[in-house]
mmCIF file as gemmi writes it, N, C-alpha and C atoms, coordinates in Angstrom:
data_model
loop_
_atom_site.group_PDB
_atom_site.id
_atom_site.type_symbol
_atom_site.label_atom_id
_atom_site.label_alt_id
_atom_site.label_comp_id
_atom_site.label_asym_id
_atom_site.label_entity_id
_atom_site.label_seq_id
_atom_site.pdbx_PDB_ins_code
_atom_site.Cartn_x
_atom_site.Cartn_y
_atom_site.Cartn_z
_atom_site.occupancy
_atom_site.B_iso_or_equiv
_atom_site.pdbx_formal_charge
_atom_site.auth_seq_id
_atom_site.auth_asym_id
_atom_site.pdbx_PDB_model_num
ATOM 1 N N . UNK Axp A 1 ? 95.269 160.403 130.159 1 0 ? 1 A 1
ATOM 2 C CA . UNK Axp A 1 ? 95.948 159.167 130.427 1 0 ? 1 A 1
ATOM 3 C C . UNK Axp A 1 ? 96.045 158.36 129.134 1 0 ? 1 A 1
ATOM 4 N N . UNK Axp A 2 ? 97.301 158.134 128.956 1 0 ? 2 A 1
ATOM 5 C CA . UNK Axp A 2 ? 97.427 157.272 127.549 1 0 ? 2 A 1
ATOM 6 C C . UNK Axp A 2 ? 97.724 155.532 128.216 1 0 ? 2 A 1
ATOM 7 N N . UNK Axp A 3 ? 96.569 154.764 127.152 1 0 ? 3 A 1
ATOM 8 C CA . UNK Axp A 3 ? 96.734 153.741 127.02 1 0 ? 3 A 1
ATOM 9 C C . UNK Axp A 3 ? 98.065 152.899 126.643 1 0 ? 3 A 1
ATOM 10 N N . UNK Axp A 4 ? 98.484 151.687 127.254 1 0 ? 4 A 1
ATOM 11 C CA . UNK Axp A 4 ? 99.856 151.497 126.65 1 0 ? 4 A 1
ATOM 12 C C . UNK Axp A 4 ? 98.574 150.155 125.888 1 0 ? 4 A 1
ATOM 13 N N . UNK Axp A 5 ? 98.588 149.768 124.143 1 0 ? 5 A 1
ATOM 14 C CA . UNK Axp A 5 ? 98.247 148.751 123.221 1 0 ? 5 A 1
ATOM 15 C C . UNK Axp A 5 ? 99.465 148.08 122.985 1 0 ? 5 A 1
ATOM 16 N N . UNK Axp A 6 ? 100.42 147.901 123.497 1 0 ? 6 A 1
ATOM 17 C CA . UNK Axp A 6 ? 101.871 147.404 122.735 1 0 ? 6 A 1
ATOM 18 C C . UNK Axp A 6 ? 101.26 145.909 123.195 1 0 ? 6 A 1
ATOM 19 N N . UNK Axp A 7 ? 100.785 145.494 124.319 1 0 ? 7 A 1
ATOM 20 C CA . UNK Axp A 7 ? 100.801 143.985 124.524 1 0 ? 7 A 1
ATOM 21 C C . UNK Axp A 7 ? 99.849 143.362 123.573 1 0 ? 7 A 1
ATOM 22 N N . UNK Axp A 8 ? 98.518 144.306 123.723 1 0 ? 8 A 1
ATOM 23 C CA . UNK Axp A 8 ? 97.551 143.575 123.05 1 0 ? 8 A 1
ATOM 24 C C . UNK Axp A 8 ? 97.577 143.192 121.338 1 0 ? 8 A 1
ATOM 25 N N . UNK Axp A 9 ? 98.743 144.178 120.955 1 0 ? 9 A 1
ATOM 26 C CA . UNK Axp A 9 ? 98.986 144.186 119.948 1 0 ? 9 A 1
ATOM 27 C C . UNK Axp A 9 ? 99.461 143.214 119.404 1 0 ? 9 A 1
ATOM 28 N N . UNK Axp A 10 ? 100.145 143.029 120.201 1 0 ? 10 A 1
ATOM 29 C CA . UNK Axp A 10 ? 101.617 141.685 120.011 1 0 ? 10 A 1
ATOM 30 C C . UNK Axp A 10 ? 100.64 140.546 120.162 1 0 ? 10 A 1
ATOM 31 N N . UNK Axp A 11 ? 99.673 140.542 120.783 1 0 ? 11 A 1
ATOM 32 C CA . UNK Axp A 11 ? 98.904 139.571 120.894 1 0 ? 11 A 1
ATOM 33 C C . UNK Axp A 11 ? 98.191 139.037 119.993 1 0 ? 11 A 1
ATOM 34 N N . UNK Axp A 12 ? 97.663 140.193 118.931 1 0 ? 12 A 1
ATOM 35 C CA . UNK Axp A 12 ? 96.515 139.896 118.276 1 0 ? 12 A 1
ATOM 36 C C . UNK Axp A 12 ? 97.887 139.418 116.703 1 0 ? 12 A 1
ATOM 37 N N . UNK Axp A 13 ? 99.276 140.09 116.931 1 0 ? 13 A 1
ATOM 38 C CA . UNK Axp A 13 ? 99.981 139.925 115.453 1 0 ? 13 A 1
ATOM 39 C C . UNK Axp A 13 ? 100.76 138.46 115.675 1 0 ? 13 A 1
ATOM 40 N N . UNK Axp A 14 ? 100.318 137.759 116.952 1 0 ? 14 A 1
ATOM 41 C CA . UNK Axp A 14 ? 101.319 136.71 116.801 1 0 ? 14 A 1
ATOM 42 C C . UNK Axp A 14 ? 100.981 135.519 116.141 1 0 ? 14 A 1
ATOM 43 N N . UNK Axp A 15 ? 101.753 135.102 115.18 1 0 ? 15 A 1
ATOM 44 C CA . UNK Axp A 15 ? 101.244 133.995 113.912 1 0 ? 15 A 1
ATOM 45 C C . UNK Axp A 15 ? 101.049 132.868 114.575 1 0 ? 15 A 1
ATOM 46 N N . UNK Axp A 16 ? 100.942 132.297 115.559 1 0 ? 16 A 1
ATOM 47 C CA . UNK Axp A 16 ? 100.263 131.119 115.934 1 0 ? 16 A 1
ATOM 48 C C . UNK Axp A 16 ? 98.403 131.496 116.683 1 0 ? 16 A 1
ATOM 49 N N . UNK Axp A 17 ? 98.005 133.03 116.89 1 0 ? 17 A 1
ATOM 50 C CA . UNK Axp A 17 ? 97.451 133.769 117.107 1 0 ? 17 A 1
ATOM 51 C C . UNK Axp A 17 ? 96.39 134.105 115.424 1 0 ? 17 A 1
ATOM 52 N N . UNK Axp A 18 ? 96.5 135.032 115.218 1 0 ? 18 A 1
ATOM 53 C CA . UNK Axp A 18 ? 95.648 135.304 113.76 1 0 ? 18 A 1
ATOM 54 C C . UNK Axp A 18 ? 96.202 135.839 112.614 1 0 ? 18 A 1
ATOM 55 N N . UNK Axp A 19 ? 97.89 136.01 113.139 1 0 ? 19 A 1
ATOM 56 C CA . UNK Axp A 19 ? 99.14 136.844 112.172 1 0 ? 19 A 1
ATOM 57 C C . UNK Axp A 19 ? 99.362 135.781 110.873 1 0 ? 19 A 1
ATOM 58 N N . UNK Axp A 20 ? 100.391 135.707 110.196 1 0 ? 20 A 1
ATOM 59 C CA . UNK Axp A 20 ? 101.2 135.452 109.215 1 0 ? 20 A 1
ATOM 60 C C . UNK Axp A 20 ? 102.457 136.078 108.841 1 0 ? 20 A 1
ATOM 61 N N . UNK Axp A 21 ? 103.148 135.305 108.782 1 0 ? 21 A 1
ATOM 62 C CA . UNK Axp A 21 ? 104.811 135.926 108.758 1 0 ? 21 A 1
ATOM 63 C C . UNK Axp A 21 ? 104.899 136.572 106.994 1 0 ? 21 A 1
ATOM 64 N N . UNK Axp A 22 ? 104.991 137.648 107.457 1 0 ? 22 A 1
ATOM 65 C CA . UNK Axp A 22 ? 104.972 138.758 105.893 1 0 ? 22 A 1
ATOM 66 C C . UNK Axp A 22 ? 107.177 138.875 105.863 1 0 ? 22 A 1
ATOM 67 N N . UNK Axp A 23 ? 107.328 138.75 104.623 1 0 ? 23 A 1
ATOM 68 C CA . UNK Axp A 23 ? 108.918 139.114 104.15 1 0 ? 23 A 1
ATOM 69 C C . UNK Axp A 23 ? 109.028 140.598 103.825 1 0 ? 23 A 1
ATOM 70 N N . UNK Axp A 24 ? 109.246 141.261 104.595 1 0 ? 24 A 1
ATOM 71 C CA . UNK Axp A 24 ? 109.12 142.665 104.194 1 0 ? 24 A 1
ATOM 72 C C . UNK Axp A 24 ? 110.92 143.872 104.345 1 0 ? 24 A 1
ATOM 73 N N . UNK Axp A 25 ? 111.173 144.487 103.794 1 0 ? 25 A 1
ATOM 74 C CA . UNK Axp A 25 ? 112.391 145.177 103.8 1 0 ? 25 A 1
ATOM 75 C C . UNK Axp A 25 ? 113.325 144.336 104.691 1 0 ? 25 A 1
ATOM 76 N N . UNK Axp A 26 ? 113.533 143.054 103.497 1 0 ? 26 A 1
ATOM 77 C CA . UNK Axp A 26 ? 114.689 142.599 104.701 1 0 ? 26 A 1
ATOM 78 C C . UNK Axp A 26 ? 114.607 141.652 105.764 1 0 ? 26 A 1
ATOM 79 N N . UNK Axp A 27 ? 113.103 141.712 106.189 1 0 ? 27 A 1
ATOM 80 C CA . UNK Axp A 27 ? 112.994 141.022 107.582 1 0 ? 27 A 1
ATOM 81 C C . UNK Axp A 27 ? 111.709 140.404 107.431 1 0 ? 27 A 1
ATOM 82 N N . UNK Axp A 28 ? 111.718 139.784 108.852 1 0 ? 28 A 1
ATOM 83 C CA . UNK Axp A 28 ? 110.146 139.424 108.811 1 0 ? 28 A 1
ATOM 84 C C . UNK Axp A 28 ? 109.651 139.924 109.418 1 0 ? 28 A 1
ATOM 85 N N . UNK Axp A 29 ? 107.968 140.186 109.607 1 0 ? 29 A 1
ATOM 86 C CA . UNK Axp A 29 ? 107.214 140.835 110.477 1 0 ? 29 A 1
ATOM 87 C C . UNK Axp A 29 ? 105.908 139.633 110.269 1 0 ? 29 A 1
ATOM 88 N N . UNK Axp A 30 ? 105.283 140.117 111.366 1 0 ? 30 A 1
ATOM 89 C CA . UNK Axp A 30 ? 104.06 139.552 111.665 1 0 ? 30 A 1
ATOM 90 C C . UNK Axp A 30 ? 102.826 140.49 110.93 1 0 ? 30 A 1
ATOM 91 N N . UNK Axp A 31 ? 101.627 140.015 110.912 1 0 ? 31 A 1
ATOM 92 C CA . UNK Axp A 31 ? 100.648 140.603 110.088 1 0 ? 31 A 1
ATOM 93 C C . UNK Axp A 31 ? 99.247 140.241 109.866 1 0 ? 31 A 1
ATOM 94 N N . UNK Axp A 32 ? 98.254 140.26 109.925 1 0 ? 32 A 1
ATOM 95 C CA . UNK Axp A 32 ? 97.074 140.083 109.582 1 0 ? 32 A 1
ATOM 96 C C . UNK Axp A 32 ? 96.756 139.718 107.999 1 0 ? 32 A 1
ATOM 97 N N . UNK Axp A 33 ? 96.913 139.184 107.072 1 0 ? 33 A 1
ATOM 98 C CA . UNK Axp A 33 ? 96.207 138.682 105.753 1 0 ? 33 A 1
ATOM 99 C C . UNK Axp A 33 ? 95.125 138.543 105.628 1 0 ? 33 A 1
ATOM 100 N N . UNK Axp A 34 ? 94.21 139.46 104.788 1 0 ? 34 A 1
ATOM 101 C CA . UNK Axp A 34 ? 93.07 139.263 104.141 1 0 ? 34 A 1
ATOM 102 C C . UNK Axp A 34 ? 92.965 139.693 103.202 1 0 ? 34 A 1
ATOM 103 N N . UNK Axp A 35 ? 92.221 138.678 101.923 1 0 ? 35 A 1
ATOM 104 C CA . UNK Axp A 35 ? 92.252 139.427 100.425 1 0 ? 35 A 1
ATOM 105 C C . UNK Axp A 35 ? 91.073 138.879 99.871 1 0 ? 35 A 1
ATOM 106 N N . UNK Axp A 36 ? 89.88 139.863 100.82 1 0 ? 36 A 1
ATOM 107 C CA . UNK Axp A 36 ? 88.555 139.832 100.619 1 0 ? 36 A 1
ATOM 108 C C . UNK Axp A 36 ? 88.233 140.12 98.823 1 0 ? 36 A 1
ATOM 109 N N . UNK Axp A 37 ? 86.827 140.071 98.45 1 0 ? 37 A 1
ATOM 110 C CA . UNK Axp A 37 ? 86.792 140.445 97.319 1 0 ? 37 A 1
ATOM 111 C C . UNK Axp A 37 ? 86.009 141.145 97.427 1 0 ? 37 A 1
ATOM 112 N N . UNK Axp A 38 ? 85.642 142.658 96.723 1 0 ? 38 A 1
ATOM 113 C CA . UNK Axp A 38 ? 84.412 143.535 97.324 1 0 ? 38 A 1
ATOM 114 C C . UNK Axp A 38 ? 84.002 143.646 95.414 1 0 ? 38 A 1
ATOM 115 N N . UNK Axp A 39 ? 82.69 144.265 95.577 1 0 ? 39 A 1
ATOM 116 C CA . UNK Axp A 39 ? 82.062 144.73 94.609 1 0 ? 39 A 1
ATOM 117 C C . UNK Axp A 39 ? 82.525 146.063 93.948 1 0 ? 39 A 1
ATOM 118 N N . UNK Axp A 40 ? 82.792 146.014 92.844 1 0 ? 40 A 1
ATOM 119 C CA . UNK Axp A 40 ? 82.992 147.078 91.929 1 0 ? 40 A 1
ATOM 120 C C . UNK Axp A 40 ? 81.825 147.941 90.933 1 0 ? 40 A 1
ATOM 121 N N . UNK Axp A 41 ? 82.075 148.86 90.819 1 0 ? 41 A 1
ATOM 122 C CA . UNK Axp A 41 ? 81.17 149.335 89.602 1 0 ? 41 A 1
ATOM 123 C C . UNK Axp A 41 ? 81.745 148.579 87.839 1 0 ? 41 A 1
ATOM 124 N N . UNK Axp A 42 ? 81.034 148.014 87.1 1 0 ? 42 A 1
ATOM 125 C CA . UNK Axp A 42 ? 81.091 147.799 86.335 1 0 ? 42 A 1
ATOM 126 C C . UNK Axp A 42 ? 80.065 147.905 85.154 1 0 ? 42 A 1
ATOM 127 N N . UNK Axp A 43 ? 80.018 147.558 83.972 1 0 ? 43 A 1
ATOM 128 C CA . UNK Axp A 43 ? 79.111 148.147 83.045 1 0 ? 43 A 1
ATOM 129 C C . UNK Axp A 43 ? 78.154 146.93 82.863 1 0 ? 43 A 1
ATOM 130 N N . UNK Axp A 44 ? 76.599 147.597 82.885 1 0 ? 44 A 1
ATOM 131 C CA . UNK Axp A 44 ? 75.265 146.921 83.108 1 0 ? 44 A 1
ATOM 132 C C . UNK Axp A 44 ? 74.855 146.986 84.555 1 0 ? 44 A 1
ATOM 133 N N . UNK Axp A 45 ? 74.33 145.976 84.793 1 0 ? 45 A 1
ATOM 134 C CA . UNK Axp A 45 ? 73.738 145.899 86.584 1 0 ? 45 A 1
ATOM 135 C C . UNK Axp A 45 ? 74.421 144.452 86.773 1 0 ? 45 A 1
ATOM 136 N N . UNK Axp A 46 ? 75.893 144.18 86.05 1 0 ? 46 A 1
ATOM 137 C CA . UNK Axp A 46 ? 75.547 142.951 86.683 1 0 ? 46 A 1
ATOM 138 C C . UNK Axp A 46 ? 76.932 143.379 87.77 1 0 ? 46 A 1
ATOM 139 N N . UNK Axp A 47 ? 76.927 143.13 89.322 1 0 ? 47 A 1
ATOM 140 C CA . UNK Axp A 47 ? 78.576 143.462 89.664 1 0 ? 47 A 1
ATOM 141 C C . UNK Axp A 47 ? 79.233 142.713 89.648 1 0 ? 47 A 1
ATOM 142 N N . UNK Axp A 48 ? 80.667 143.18 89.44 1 0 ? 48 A 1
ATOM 143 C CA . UNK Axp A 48 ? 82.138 142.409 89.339 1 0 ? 48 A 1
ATOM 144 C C . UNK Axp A 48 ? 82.627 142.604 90.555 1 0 ? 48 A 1
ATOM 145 N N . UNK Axp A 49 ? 83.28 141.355 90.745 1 0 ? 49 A 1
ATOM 146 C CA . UNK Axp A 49 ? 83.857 141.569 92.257 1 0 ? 49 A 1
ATOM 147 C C . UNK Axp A 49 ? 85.477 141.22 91.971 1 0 ? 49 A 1
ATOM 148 N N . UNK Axp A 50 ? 86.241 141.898 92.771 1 0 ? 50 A 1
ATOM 149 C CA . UNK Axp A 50 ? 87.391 142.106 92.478 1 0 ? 50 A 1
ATOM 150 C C . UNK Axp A 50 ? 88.747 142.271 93.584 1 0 ? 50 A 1
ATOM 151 N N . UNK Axp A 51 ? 89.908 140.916 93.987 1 0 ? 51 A 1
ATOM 152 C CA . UNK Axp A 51 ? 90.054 140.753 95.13 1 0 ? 51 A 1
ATOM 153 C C . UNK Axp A 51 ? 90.362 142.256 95.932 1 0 ? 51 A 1
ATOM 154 N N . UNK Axp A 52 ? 90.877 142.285 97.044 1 0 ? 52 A 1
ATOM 155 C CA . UNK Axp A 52 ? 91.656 143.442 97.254 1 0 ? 52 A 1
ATOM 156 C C . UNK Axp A 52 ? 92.333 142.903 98.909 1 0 ? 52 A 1
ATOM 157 N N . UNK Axp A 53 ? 93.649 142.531 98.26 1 0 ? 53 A 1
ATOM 158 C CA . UNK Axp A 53 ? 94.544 141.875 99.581 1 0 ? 53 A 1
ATOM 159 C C . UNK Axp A 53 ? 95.231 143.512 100.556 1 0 ? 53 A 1
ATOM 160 N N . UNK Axp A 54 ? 94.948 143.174 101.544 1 0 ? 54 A 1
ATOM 161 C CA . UNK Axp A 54 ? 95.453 144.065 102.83 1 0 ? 54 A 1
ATOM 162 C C . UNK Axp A 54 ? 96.111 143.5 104.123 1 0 ? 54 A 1
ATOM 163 N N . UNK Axp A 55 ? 96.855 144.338 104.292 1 0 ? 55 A 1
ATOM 164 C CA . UNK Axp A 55 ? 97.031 143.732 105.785 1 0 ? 55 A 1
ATOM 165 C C . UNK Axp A 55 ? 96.989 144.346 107.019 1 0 ? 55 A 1
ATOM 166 N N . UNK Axp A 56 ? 97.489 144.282 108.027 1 0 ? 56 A 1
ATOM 167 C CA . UNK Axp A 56 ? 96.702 144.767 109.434 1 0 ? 56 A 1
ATOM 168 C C . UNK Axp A 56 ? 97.599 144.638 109.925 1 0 ? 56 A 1
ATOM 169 N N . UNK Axp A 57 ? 99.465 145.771 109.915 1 0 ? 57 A 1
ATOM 170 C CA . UNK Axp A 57 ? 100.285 145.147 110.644 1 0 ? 57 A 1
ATOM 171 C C . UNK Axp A 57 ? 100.2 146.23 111.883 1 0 ? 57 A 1
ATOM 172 N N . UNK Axp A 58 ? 100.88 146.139 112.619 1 0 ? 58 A 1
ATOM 173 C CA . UNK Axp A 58 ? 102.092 146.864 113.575 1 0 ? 58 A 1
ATOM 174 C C . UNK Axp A 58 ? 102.964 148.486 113.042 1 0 ? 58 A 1
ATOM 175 N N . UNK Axp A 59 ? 102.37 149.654 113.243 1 0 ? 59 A 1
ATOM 176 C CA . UNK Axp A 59 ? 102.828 150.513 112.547 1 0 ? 59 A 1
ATOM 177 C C . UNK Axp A 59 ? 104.457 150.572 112.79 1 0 ? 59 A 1
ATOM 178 N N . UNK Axp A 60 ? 104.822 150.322 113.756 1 0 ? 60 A 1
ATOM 179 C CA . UNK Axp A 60 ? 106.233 149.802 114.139 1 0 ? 60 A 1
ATOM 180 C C . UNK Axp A 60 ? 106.986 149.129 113.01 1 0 ? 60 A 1
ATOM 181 N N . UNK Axp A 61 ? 106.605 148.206 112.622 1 0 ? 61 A 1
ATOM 182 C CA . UNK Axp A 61 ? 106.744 147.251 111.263 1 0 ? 61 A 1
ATOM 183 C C . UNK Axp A 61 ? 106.774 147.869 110.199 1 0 ? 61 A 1
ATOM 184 N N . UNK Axp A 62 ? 106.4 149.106 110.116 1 0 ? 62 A 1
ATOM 185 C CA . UNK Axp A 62 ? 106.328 149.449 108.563 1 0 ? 62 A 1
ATOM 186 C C . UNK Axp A 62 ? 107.236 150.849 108.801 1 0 ? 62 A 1
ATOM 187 N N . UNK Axp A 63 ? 107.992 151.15 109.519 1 0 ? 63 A 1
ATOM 188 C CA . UNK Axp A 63 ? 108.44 152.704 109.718 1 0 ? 63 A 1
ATOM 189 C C . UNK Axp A 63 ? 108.375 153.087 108.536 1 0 ? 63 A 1
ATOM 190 N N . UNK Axp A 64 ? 109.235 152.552 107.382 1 0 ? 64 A 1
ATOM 191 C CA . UNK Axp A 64 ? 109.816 153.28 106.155 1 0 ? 64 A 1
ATOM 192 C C . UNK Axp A 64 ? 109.009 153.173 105.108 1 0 ? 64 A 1
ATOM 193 N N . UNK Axp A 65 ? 107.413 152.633 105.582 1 0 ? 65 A 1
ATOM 194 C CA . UNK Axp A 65 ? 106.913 151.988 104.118 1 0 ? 65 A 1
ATOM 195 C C . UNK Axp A 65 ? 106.317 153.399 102.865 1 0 ? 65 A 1
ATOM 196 N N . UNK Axp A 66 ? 106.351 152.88 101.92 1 0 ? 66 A 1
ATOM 197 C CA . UNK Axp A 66 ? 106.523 153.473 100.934 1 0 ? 66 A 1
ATOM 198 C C . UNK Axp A 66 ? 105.484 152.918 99.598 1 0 ? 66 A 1
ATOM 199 N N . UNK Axp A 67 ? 104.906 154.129 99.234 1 0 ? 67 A 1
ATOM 200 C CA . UNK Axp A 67 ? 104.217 153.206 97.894 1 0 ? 67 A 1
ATOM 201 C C . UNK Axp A 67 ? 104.989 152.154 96.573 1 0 ? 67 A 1
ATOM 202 N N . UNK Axp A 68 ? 104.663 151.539 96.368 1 0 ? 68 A 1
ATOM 203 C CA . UNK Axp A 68 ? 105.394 150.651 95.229 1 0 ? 68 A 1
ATOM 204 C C . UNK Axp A 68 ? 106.571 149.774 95.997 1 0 ? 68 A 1
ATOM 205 N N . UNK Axp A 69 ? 106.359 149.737 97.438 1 0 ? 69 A 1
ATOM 206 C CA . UNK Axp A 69 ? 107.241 148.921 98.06 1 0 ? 69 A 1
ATOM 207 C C . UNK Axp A 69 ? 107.393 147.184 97.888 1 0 ? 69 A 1
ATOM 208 N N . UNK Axp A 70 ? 108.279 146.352 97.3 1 0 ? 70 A 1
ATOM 209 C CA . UNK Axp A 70 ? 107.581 144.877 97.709 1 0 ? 70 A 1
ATOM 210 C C . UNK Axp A 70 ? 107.74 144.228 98.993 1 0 ? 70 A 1
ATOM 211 N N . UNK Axp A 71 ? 106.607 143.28 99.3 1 0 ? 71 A 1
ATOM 212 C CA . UNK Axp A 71 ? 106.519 142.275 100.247 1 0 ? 71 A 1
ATOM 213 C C . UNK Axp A 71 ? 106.229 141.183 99.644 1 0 ? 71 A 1
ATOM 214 N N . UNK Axp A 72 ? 106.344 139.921 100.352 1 0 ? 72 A 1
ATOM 215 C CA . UNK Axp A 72 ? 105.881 138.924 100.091 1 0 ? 72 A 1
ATOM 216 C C . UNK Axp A 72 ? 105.105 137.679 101.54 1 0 ? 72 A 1
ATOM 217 N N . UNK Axp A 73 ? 104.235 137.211 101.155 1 0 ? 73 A 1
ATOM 218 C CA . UNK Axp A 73 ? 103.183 136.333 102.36 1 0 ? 73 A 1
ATOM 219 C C . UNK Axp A 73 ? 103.221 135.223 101.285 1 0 ? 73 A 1
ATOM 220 N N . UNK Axp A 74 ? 104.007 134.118 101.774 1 0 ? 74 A 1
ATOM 221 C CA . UNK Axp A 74 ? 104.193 132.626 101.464 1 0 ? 74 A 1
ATOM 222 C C . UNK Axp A 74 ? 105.108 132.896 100.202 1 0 ? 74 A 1
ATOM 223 N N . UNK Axp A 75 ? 104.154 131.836 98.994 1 0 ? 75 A 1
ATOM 224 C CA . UNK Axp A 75 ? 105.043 132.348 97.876 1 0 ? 75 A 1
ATOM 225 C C . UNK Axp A 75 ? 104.667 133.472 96.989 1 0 ? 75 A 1
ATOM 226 N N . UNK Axp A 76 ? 103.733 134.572 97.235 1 0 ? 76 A 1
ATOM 227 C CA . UNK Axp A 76 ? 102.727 135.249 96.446 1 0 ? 76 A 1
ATOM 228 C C . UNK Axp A 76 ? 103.895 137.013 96.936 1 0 ? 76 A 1
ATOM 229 N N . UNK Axp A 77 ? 103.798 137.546 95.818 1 0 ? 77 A 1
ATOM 230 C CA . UNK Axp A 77 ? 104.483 139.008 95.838 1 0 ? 77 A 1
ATOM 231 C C . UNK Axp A 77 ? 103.513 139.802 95.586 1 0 ? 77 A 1
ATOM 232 N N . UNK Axp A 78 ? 103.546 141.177 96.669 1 0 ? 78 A 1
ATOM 233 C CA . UNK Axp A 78 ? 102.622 141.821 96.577 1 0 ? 78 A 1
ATOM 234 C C . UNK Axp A 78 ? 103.537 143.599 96.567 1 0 ? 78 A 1
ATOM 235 N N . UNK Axp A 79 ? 102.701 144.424 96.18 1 0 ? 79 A 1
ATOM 236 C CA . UNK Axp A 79 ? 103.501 145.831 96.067 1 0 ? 79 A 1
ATOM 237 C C . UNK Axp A 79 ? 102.461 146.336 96.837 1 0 ? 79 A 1
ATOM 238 N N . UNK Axp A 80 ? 102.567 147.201 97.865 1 0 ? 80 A 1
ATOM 239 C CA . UNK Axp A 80 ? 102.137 148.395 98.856 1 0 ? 80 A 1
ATOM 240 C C . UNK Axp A 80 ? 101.543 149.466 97.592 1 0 ? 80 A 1
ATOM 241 N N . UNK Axp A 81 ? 100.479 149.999 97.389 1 0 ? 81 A 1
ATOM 242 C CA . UNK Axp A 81 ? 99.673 150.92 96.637 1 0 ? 81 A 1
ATOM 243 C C . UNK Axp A 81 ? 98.996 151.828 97.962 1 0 ? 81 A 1
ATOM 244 N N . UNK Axp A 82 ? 98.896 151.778 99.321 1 0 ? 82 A 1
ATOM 245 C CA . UNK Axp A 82 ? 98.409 152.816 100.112 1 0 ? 82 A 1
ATOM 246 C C . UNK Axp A 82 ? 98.287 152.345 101.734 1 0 ? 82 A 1
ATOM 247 N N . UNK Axp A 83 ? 98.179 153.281 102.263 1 0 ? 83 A 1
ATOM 248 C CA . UNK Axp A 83 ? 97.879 152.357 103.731 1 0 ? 83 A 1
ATOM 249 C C . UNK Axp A 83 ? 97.66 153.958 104.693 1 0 ? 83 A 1
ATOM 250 N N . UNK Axp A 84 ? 97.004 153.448 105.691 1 0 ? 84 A 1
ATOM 251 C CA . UNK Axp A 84 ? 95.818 154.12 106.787 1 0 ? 84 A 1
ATOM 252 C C . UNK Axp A 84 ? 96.726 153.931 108.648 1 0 ? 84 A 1
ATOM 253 N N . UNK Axp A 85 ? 97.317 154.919 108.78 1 0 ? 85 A 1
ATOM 254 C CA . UNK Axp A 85 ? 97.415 154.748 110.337 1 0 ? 85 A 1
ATOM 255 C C . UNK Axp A 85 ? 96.866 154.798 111.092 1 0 ? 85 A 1
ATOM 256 N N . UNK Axp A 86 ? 96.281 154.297 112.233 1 0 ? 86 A 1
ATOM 257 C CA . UNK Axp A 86 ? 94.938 154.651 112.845 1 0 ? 86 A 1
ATOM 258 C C . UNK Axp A 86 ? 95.571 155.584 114.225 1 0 ? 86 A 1
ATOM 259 N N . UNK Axp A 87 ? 96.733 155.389 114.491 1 0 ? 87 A 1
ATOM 260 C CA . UNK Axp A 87 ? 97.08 156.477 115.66 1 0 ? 87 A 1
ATOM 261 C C . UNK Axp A 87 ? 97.331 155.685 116.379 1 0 ? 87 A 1
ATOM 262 N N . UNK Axp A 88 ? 97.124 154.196 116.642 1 0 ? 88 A 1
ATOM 263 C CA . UNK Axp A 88 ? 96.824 153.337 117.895 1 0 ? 88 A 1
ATOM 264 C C . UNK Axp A 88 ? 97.888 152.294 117.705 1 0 ? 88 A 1
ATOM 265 N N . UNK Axp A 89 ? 99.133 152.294 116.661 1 0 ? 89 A 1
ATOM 266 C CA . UNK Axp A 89 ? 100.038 151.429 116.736 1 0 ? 89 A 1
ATOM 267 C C . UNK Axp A 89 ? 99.957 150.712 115.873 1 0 ? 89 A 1
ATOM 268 N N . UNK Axp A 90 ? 98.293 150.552 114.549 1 0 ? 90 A 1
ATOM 269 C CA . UNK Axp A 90 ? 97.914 149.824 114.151 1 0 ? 90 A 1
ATOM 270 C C . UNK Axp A 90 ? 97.79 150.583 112.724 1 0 ? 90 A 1
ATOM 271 N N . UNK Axp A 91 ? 98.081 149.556 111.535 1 0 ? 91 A 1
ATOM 272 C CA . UNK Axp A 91 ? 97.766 150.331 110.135 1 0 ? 91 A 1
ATOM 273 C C . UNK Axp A 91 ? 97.373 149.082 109.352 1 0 ? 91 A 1
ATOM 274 N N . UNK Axp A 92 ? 96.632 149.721 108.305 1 0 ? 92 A 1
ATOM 275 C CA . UNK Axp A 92 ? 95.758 148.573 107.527 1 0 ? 92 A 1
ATOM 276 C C . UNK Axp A 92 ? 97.101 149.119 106.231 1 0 ? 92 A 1
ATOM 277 N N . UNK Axp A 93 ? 97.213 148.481 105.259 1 0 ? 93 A 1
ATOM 278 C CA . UNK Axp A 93 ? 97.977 148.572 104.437 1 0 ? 93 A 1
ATOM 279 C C . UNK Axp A 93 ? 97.332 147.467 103.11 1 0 ? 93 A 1
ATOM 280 N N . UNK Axp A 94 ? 97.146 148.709 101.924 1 0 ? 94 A 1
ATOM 281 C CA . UNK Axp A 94 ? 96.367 148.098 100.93 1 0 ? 94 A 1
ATOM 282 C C . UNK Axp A 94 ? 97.576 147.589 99.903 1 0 ? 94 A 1
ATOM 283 N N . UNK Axp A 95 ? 97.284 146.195 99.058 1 0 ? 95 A 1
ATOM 284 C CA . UNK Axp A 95 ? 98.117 145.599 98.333 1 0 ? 95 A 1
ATOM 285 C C . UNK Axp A 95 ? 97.777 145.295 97.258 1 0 ? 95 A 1
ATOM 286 N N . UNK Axp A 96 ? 98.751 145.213 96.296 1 0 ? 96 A 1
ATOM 287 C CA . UNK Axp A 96 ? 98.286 145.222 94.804 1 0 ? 96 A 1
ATOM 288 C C . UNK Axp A 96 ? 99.201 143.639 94.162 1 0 ? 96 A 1
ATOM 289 N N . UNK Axp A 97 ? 98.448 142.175 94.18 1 0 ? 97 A 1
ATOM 290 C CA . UNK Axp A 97 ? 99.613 141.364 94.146 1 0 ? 97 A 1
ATOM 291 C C . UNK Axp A 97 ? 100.178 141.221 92.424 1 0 ? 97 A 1
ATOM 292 N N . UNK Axp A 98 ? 101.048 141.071 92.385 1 0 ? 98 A 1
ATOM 293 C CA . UNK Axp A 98 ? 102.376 141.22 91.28 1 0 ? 98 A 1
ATOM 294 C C . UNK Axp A 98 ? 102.78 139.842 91.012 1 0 ? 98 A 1
């Protein structure tokens, strides 16, 4: 028995909800923004931390996406460098901002 996620989805991407309106090929889409900063290896013991913006859209939203693709969230431009489908409608998508 397959689950239908299309509502909950829509639920969790709607920008008055926890989304943000991303400018992407043309259009807009809804999206999750976060551009945590994680720890890196760097030289000595001391660590560097270093942002790393992603987002959490709607695999629907991204049919055509592509590495070196641009988007933009407000006024900030970002290029697509990789992204993760999880099977469930849902993809994290890693960003490199420009």
């Amino acid at each position: 028995m397959t689950i239908d996620f299309a509502a909950d989805i829509s639920t969790i991407m709607d920008v008055d909800e926890f989304a943000v309106s991303v400018t992407y090929d043309g259009g807009t889409v809804s999206a999750i923004f976060d551009n945590e900063t994680l720890p890196i290896e760097g030289p000595g013991f001391v660590p560097i931390h270093q942002a790393q913006p992603r987002l959490t859209a709607r695999t629907a939203d991204f049919a055509s996406i592509a590495e070196d693709q641009a988007l933009s969230i407000g006024s900030d431009n970002y290029k697509i460098k990789a992204w993760i489908d999880d099977g469930t409608g849902v993809m994290e998508i890693q960003l490199e901002k420009v």
